[in-house]
C-alpha positions in Angstrom: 5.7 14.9 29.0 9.0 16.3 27.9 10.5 15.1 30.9 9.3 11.8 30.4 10.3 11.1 27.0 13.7 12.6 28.0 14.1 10.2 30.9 12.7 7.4 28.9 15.5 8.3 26.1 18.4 8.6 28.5 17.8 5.1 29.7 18.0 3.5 26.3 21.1 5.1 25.6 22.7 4.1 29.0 21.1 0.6 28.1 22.6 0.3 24.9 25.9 1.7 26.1 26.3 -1.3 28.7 25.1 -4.0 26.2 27.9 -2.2 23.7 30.8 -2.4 26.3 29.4 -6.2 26.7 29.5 -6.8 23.7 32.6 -5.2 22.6 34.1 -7.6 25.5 32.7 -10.8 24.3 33.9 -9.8 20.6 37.5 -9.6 22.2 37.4 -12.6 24.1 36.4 -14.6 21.1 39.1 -12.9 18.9 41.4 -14.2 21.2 40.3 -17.2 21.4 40.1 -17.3 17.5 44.0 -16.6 17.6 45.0 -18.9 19.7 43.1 -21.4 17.7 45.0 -20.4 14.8 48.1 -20.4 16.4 47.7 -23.8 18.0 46.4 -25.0 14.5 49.3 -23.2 12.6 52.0 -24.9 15.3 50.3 -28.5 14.6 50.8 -27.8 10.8 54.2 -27.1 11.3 54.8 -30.3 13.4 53.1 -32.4 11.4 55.3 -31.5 7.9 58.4 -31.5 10.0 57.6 -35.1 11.5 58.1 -38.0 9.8 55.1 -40.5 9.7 56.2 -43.0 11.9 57.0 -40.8 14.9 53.2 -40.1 15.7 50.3 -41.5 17.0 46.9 -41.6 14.9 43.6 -41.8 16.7 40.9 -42.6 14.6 37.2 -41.4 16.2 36.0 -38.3 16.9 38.9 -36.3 17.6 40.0 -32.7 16.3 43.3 -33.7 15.7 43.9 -37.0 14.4 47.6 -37.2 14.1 49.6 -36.5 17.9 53.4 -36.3 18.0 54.9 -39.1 19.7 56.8 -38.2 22.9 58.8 -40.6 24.7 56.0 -39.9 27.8 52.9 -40.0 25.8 50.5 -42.4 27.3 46.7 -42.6 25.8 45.4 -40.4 28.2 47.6 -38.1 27.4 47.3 -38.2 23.6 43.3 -38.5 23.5 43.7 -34.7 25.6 46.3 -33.6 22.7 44.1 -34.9 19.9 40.8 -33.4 22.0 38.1 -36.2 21.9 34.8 -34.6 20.8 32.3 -36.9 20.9 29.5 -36.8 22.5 28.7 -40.5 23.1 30.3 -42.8 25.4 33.0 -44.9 24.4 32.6 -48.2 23.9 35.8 -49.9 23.0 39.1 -48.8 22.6 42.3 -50.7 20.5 45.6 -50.3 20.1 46.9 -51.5 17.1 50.9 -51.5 17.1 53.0 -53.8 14.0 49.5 -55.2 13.3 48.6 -56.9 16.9 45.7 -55.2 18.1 45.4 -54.8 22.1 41.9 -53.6 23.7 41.6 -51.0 26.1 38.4 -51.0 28.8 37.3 -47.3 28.6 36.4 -47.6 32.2 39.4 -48.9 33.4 41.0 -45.8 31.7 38.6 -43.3 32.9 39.2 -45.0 36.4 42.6 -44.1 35.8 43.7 -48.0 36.6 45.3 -48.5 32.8 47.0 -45.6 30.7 49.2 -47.5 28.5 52.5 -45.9 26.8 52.2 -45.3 23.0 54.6 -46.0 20.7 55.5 -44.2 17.2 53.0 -45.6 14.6 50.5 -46.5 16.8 46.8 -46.3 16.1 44.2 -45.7 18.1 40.7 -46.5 17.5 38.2 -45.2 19.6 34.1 -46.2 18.9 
């Protein structure tokens, strides 16, 4: 009986010692990932203050970041990856408003990858 319960002991301490080291690894990977977040976040804070208002692009949906820096290469592709497009839906329309015209967008065509128009500083784009 001793034997048993010795046995029976050793293997929920070896048990827990493996679900530890697991979880001692998960717990690092997300407190990486926590500061990279922060970095990232704290980088975006510093563009944004140091950027005037008409040298980015707003996207208005759901996004992460709703303000992008305008780059002299950034098309709307490339700003809906910067401002991280969260939703969960698919999109149904998408506009370009630029001086106060407002040009529409076919998501599919974009997603076929047969538009990807540039953006320009003050731009906003509207995704629903």
């Amino acid at each position: 009986m001793k034997t048993l319960i010795t046995v029976l002991l050793t293997v929920v301490v070896l048990a827990g010692g493996c679900v530890t080291q697991e979880k001692a690894a998960a717990d690092a990977r997300a407190a990486y990932f926590a500061g990279q977040a922060t970095a990232l976040n704290q980088l975006r804070l510093q563009q944004a203050t140091t950027q005037p208002a008409d040298s980015v692009v707003t996207i208005i949906g759901s996004v992460k970041n709703r303000s992008v820096p305008w780059t002299e290469d950034l098309s709307l592709v490339r700003a809906l990856v910067a401002a991280e497009y969260v939703g969960a839906a698919e999109l149904f329309s998408i506009t370009i408003t630029r001086a106060g015209k407002v040009m529409s967008v076919s998501p599919r065509q974009l997603l076929a990858g047969s538009v990807d128009p540039a953006l320009e500083p003050g731009d906003v784009v509207t995704l629903r």
